[in-house]
N, C-alpha and C positions, 0 to 999 in steps of 0.2 A: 504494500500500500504506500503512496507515495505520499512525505511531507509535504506539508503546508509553509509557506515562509510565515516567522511571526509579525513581521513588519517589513517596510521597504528599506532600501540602503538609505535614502532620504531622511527617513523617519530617525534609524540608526543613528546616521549624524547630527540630527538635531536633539537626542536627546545626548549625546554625548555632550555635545553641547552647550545645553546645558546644565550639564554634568558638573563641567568645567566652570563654569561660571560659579555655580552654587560655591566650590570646596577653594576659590580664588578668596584668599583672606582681602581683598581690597574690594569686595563687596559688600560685608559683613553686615555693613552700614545701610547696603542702600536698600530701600523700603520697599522696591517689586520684589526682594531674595524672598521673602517669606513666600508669599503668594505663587513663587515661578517654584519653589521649594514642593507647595501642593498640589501644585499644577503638575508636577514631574511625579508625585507620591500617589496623584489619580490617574496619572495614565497608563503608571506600572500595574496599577489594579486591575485598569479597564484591559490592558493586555493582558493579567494574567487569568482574566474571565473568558478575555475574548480565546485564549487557549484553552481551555476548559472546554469552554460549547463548542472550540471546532474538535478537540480530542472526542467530545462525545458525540457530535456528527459524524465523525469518521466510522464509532461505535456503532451505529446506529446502522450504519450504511455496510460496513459488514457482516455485520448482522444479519440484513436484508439482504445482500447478497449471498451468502450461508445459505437463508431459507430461501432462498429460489432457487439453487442450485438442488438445494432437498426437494424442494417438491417436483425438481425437474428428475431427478434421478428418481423418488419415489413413481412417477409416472413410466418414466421409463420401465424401473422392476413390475409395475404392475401390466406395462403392454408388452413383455415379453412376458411376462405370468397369465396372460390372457389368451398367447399366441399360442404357447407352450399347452394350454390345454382344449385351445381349438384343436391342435394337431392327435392330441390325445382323444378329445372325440370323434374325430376324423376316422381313427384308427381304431374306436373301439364301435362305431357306425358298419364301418366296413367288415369287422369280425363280425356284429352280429349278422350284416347282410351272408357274406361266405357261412356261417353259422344255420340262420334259414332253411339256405339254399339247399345244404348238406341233409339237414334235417329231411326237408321235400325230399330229397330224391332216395333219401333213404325209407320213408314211407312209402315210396312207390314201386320200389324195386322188392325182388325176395332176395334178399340175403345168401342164401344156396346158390342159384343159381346165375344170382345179375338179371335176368330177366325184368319186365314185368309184373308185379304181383296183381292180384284178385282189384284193390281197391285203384290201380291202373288202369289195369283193362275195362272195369267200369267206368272209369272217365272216359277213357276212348274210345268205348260204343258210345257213350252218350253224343260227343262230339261226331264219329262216323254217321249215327240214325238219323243226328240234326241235319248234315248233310246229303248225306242220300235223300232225303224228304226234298231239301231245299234245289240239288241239281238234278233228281228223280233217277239215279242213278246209285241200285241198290248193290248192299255189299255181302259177302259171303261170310258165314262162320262155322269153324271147323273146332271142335273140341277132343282131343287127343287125351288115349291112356295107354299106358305103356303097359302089355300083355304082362302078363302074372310077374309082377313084380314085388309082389308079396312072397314070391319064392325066392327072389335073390337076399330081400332082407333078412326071410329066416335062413338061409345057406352062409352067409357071407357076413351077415351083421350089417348093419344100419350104414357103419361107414362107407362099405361096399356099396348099398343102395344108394348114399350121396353121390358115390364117382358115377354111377350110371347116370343117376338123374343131370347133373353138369355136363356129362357127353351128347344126354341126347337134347339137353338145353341148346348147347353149340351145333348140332346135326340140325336141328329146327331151323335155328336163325339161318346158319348157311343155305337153307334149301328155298328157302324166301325170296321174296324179289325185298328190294330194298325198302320200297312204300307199303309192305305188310308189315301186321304187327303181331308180335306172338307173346305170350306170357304164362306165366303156372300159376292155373285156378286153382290149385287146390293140390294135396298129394303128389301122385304121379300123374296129375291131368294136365295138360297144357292148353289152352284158349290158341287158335289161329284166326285173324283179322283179316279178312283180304277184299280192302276196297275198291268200288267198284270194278265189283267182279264179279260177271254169272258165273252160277252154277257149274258149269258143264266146261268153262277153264278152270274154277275151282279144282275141281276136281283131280284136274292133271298136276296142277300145283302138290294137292295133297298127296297125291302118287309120287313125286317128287322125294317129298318126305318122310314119307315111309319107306323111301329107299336110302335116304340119306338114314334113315336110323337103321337100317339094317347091315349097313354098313360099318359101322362100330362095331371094333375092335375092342376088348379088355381081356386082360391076361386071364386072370382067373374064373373068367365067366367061359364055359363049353360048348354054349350055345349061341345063334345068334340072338339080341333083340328084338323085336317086335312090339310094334303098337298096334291099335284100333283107333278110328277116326270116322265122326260124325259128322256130316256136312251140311248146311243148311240156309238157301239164300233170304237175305231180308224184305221181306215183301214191305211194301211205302205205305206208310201211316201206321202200320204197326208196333207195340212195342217191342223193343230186341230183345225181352223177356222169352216173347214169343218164339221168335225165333231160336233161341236160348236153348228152348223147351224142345223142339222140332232137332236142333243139333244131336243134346243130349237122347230125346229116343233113338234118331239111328244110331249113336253110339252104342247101345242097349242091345241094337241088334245086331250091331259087325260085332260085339261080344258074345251073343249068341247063338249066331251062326260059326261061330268056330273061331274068331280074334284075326286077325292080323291082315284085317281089311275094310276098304273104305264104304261105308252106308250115306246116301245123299237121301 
């Protein structure tokens, strides 16, 4: 902080001055010494006041400089304490969204297999029915079960029946065209989706995949796999309950008639 001068050189001089004059014994006598005596005794006062109020103006002014500089800096700490925790919601935004999303897709899938599951496939008749209604252009559905597969579980044990069911998961999808949709309803059932699509290419499709599953390979199994598959197109304005219904009987009867063949 830079001083203040207490007085000018002018000033200086003239009180020297009359410094000099006062302590000059040939004045002793003359009758202005007293008065120029108080005059020099008030002005050292008034200087030493007038140092004082500029000592505590300076105070004063430091001071206020101090606190701006704090409240410049306490601003500061609180807008990168602000930024600092935008970035942190930013971040805990985006986990819950990935968070979600995981969630979704894990409800929707089975677990075994990747597929799929039951409460998928119901979404996606509901959206296929909505459509086919709306471009009149119905879609096929095909419900698969993989022939005595209640034998491999008791022969081989449960884990055994997981590696089947994962292989003929993957034989499915590959035997698809890319815009069907396949999923596991349930068990060893699998749901086939094939939009707009009559019947009677349906059908070759599902030929397709029952060849694809009979073509797996596993070490310990002796025989080949085999499913049965129901087939059933969506007639327009009905519900795919219905249709549902119509899949699963002819399922009922390529089980009946001997398994390892397709009922429309």
């Amino acid at each position: 902080m830079p001083e203040r001068p207490s007085q000018s050189a002018d000033e200086d001089e003239l009180v020297t001055q009359v410094q000099a004059l006062l302590a000059d014994p040939t004045h002793q006598s003359n009758p202005l010494r007293a008065p120029l005596a108080q005059l020099l005794a008030c002005n050292q006062v008034h200087q030493a006041q007038l140092q004082r109020l500029i000592r505590i103006s300076d105070g004063y002014q430091y001071i206020s400089r101090r606190q701006q500089e704090s409240l410049e800096q306490q601003y500061e700490r609180q807008l990168h304490r602000l930024e600092k925790l935008a970035r942190i919601s930013d971040r805990y935004q985006n986990s819950l969204r990935e968070l979600s999303e995981t969630l979704k897709q894990a409800s929707l899938h089975d677990p075994l297999t990747g597929l799929g599951n039951r409460r998928f496939l119901m979404e996606r008749l509901t959206q296929e029915t909505e459509r086919a209604n709306r471009k009149a252009s119905p879609y096929t559905l095909g419900i698969l079960d993989v022939d005595r597969f209640k034998t491999i579980n008791d022969r081989f044990g449960h884990e055994a029946g997981d590696t089947v069911l994962c292989a003929i998961a993957r034989a499915i999808a590959d035997a698809l065209r890319e815009y069907d949709v396949c999923g596991r309803w349930g068990g060893e059932e699998f749901l086939l989706l094939m939009p707009e699509t009559p019947l009677d290419f349906a059908l070759q499709i599902a030929q397709r995949v029952a060849q694809s599953i009979k073509a797996i390979r596993i070490e310990f199994l002796d025989t080949p796999i085999s499913a049965s598959i129901g087939l059933s197109a969506y007639q327009l304005g009905e519900r795919f309950s219905d249709t549902l219904n119509r899949a699963d009987a002819a399922l009922l009867r390529a089980k009946a008639e001997g398994r390892d063949r397709i009922e429309a």
